[in-house]
SENUKOL-355887 format. One record per residue (C-alpha): residue number from 1; z, y, x. Coordinates in steps of 0.2 Angstrom, whole numbers, plus 5000, padded with zeros to 4 digits. Example, Ala and Ser with C-alpha at 12.3 -4.5 7.8 and 13.67 -1.06 7.14 Angstrom:
# SENUKOL-355887
+-----+------+------+------+
! num !    z !    y !    x !
+-----+------+------+------+
!   1 ! 5039 ! 4978 ! 5062 !
!   2 ! 5036 ! 4995 ! 5068 !
+-----+------+------+------+
//
This chain:
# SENUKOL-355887
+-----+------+------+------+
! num !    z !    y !    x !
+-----+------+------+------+
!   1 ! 4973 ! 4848 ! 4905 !
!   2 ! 4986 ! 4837 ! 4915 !
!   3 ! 5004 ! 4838 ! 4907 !
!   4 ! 5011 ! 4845 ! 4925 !
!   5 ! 4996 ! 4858 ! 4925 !
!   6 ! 5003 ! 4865 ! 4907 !
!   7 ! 5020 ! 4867 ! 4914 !
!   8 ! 5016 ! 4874 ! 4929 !
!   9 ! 5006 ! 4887 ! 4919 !
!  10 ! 5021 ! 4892 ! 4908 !
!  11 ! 5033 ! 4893 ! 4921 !
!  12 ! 5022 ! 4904 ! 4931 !
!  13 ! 5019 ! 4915 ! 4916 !
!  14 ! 5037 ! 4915 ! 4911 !
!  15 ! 5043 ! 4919 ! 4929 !
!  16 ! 5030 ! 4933 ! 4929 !
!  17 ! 5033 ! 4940 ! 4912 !
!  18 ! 5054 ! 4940 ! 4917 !
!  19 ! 5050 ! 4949 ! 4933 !
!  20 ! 5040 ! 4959 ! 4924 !
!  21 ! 5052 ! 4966 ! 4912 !
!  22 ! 5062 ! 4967 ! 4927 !
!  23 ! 5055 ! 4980 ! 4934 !
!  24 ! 5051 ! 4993 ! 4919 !
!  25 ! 5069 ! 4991 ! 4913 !
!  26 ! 5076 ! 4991 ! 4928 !
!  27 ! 5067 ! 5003 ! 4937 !
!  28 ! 5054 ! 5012 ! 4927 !
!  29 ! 5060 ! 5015 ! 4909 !
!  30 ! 5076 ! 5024 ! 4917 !
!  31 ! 5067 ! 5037 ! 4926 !
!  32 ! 5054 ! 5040 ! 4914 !
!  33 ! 5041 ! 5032 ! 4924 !
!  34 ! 5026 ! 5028 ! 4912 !
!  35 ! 5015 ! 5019 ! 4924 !
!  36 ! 5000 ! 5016 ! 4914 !
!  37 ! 4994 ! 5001 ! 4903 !
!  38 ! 5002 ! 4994 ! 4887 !
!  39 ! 5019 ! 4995 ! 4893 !
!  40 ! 5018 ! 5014 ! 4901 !
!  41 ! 5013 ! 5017 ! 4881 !
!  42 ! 5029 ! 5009 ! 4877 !
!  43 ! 5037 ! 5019 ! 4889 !
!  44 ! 5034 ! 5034 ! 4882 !
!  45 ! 5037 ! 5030 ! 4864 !
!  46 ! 5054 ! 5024 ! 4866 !
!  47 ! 5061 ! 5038 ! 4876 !
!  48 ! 5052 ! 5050 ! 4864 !
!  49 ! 5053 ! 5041 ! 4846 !
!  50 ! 5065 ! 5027 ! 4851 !
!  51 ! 5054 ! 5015 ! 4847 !
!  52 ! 5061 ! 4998 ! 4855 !
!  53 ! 5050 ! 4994 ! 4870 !
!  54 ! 5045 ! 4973 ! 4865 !
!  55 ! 5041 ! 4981 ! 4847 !
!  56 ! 5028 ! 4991 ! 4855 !
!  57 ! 5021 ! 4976 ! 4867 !
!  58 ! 5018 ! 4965 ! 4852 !
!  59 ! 5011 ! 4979 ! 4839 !
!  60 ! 5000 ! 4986 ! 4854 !
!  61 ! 4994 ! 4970 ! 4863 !
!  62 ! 4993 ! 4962 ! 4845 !
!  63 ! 4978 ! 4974 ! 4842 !
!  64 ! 4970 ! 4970 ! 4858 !
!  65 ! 4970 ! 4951 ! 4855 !
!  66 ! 4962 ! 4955 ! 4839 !
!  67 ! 4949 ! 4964 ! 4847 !
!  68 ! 4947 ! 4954 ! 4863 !
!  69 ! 4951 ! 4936 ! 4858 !
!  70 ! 4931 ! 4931 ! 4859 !
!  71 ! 4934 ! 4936 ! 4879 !
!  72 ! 4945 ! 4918 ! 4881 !
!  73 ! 4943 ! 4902 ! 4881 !
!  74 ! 4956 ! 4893 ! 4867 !
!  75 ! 4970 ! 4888 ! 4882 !
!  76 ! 4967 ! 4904 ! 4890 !
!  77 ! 4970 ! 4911 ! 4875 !
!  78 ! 4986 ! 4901 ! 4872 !
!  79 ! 4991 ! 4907 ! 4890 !
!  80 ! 4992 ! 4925 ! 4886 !
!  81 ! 4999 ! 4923 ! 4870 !
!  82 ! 5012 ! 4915 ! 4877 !
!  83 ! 5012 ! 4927 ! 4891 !
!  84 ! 5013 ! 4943 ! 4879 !
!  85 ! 5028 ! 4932 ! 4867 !
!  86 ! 5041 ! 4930 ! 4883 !
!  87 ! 5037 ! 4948 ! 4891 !
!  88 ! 5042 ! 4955 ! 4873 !
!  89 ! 5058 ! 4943 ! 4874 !
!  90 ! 5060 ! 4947 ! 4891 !
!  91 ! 5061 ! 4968 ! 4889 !
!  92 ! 5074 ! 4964 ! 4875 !
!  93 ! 5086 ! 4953 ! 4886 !
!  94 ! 5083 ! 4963 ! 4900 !
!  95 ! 5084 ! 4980 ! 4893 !
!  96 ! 5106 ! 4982 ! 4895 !
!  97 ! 5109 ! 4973 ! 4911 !
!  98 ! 5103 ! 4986 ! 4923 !
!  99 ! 5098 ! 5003 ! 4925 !
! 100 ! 5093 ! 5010 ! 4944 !
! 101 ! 5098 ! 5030 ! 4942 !
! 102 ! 5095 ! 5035 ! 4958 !
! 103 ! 5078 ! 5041 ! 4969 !
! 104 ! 5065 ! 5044 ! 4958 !
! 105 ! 5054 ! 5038 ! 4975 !
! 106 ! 5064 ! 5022 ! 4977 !
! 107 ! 5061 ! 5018 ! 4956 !
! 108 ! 5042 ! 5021 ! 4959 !
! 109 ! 5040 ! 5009 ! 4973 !
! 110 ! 5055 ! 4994 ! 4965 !
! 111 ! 5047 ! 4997 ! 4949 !
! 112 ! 5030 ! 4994 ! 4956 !
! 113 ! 5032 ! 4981 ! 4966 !
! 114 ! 5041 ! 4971 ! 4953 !
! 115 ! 5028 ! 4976 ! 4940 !
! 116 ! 5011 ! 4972 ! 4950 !
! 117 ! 5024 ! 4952 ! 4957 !
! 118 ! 5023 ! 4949 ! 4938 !
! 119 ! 5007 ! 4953 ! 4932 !
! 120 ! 5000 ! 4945 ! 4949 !
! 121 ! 5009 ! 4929 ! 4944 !
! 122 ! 5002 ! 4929 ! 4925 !
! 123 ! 4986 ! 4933 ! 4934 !
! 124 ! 4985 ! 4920 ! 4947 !
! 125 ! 4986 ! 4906 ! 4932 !
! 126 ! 4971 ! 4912 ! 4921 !
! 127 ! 4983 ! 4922 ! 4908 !
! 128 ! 4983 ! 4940 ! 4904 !
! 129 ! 4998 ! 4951 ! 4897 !
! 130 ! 4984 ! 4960 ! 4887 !
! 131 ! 4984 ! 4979 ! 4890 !
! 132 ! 4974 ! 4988 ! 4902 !
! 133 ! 4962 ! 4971 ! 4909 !
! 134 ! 4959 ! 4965 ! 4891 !
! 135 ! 4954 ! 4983 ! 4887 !
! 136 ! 4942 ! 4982 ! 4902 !
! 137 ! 4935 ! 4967 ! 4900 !
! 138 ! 4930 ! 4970 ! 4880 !
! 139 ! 4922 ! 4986 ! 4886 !
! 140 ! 4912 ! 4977 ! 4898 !
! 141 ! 4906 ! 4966 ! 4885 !
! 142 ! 4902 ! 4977 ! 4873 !
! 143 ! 4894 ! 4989 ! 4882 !
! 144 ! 4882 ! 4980 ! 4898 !
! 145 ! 4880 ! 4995 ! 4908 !
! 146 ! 4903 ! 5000 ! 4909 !
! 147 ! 4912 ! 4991 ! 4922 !
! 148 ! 4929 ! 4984 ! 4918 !
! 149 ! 4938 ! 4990 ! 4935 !
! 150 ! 4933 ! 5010 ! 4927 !
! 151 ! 4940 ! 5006 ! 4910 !
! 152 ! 4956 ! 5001 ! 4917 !
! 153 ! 4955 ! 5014 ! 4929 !
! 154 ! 4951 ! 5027 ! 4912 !
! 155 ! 4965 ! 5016 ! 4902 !
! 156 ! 4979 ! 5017 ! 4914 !
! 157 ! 4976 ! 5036 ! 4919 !
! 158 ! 4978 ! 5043 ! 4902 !
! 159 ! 4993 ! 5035 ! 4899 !
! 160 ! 5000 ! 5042 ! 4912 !
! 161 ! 4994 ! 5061 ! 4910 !
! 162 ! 4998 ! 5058 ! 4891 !
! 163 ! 5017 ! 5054 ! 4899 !
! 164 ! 5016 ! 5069 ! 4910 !
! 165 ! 5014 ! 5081 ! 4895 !
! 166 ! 5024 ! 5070 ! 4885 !
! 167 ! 5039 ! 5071 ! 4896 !
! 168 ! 5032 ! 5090 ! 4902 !
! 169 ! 5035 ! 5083 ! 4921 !
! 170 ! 5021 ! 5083 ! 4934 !
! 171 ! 5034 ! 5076 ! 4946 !
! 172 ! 5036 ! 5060 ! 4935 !
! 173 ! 5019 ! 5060 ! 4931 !
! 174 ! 5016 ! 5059 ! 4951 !
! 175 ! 5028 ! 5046 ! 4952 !
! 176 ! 5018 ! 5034 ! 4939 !
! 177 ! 5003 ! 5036 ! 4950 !
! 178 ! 5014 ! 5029 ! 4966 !
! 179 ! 5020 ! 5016 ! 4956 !
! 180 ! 5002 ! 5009 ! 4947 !
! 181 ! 4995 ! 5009 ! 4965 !
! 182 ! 5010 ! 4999 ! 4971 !
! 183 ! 5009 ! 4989 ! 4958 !
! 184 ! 4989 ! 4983 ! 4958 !
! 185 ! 4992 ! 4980 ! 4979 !
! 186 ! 5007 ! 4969 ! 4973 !
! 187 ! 4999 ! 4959 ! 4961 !
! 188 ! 4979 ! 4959 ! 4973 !
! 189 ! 4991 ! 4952 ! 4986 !
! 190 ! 4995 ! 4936 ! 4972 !
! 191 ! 4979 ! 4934 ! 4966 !
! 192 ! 4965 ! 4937 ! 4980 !
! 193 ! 4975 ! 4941 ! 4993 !
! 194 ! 4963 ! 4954 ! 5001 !
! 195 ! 4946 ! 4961 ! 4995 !
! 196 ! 4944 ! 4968 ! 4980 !
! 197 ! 4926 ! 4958 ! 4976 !
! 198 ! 4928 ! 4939 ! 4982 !
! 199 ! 4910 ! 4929 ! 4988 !
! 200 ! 4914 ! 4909 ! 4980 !
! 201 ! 4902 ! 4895 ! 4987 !
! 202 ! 4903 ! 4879 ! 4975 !
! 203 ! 4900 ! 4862 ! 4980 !
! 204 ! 4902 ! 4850 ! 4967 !
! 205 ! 4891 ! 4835 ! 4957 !
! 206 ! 4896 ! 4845 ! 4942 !
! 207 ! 4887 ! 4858 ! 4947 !
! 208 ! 4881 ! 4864 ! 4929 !
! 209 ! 4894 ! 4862 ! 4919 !
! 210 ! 4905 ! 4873 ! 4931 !
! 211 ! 4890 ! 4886 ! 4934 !
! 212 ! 4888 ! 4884 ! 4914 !
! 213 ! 4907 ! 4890 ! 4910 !
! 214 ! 4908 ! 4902 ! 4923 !
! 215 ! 4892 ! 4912 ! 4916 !
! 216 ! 4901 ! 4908 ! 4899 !
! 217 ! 4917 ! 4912 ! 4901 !
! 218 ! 4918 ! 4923 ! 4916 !
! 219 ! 4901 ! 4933 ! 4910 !
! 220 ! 4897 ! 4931 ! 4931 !
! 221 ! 4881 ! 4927 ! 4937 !
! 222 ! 4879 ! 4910 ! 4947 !
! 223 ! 4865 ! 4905 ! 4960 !
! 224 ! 4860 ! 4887 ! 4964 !
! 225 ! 4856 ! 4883 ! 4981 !
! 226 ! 4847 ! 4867 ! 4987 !
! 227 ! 4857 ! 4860 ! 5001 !
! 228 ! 4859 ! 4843 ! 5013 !
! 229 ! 4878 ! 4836 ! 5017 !
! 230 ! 4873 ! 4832 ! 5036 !
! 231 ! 4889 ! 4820 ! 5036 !
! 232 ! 4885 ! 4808 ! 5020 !
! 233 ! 4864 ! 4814 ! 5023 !
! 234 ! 4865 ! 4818 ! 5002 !
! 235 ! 4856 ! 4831 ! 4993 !
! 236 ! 4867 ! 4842 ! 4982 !
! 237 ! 4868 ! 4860 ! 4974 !
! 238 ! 4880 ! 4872 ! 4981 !
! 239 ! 4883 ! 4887 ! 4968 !
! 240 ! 4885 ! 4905 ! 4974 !
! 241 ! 4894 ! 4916 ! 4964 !
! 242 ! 4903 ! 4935 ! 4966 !
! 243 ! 4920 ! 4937 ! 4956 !
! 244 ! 4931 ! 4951 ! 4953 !
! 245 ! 4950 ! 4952 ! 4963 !
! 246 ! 4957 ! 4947 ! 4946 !
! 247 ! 4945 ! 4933 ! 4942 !
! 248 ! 4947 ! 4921 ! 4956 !
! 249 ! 4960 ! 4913 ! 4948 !
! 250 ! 4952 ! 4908 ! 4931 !
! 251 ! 4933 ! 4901 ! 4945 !
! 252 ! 4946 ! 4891 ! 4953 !
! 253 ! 4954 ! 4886 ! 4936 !
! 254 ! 4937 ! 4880 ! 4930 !
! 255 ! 4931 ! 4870 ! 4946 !
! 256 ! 4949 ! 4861 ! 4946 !
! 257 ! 4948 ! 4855 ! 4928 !
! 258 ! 4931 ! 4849 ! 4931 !
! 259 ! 4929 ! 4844 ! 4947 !
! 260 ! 4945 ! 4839 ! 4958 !
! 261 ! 4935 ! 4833 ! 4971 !
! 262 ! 4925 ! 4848 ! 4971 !
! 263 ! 4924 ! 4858 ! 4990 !
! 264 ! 4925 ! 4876 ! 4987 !
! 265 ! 4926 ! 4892 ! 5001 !
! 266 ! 4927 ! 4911 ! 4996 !
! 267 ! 4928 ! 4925 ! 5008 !
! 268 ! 4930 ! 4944 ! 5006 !
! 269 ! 4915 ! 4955 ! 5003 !
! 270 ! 4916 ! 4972 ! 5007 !
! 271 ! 4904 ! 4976 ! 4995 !
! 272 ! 4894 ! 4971 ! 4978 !
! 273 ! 4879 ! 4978 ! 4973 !
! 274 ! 4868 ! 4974 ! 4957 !
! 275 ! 4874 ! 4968 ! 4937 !
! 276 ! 4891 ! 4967 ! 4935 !
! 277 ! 4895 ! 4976 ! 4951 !
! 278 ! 4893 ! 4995 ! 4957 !
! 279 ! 4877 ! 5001 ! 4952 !
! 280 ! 4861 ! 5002 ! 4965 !
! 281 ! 4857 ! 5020 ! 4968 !
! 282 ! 4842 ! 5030 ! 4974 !
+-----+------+------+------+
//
């Protein structure tokens, strides 16, 4: 990794992890609004026990890690570490500066859009805050057949039913579902920037190695396809490969440290059927 590559990986993740914090002390923690994941968790056990929100990151993502490490590769790894360390710093500097009272709407949607700007910014440079996506993801490695988007979907659904009874308010309990939605749009709008599934076509003289570490790191399938360059007349192998919306970060992350030079085009997909994807039926 290049020196100004590192830095601009912690200043994203910083940025994202401040924003972050932003927006559940800010907008979220003060109208109860527990919108799912690790910090929705939070959310409810510091208005309930008075458990301090960054205790609850770091105990809560700690176990995750511990768990889900194997899922990373060593700097991606360090990236979320470091990701999960300044957003615990960050919901303790940022938990007395200010404290939006009004709209419980207005809340949901500031809360979510600063919420899904922060993870999207962690995301987009191959990091993770832990939470719901590392929950996913060691899921779908553990058992073939569960898909990581469900798990999430499972994971972050609870918690907000759980806050719901918690707080014995269905009104806030609705709001937390604005503000999850919000919050994924805000964050697909940093990382993939439309569909939900992404169609990647690799062309590169490293071919294997970058098919090899997608396959190992990513746990996607990758096709090789014989093709011709028309403009040098040279033989090459173009690589095919379908991603998730929160993945294209970490393929693109893989081509750059291997293969600067490398010609790359994805394109939304409307739909993804097979392993790994939604299941075949019928």
């Amino acid at each position: 990794m290049k020196r100004t590559d590192i830095v601009t990986d912690i200043a994203f993740i910083t940025a994202g992890s401040l924003i972050l914090s932003s927006g559940i002390n800010f907008f979220l923690v003060p109208n109860e609004i527990a919108a799912g994941g690790v910090s929705g968790i939070a959310t409810v056990l510091y208005l309930k026990l008075g458990v301090p929100l960054a205790a609850s990151v770091v105990v809560l993502n700690g176990i995750i890690f511990a768990f889900g490490f194997k899922l990373l590769s060593r700097y991606e790894l360090v990236k979320s570490l470091v990701g999960t360390a300044s957003l615990s710093v960050f919901l303790e500097i940022t938990k007395n500066i200010y404290a939006y009272s009004g709209d419980m709407l207005i809340a949901a949607v500031f809360g979510g859009v600063l919420s899904g700007t922060g993870i999207g910014l962690t995301v987009s440079r191959g990091a993770s805050t832990g939470g719901s996506d590392m929950t996913g993801l060691m899921f779908a490695k553990k058992f073939k057949t569960v898909r990581a988007s469900a798990v999430i979907f499972i994971f972050d659904a609870a918690v907000i039913a759980v806050s719901g009874f918690a707080f014995k308010n269905i009104t806030v309990m609705l709001y937390a579902v604005i503000a999850v939605y919000i919050s994924a749009k805000a964050t697909d709008a940093l990382t993939v920037y439309g569909s939900a599934v992404k169609s990647v076509q690799i062309i590169s003289a490293k071919y294997d190695e970058i098919a090899e570490r997608i396959m190992h790191e990513l746990k996607r399938g990758v096709t090789g396809i014989y093709a011709k360059g028309l403009y040098m007349n040279k033989e090459s192998m173009m690589l095919v490969c379908a991603v998730g919306r929160r993945e294209i970060g970490r393929l693109l992350r893989i081509v750059k440290e291997l293969d600067r030079n490398a010609f790359v085009i994805s394109y939304d997909v409307k739909r993804v059927l097979g392993e790994g994807f939604e299941k075949i039926e019928g």
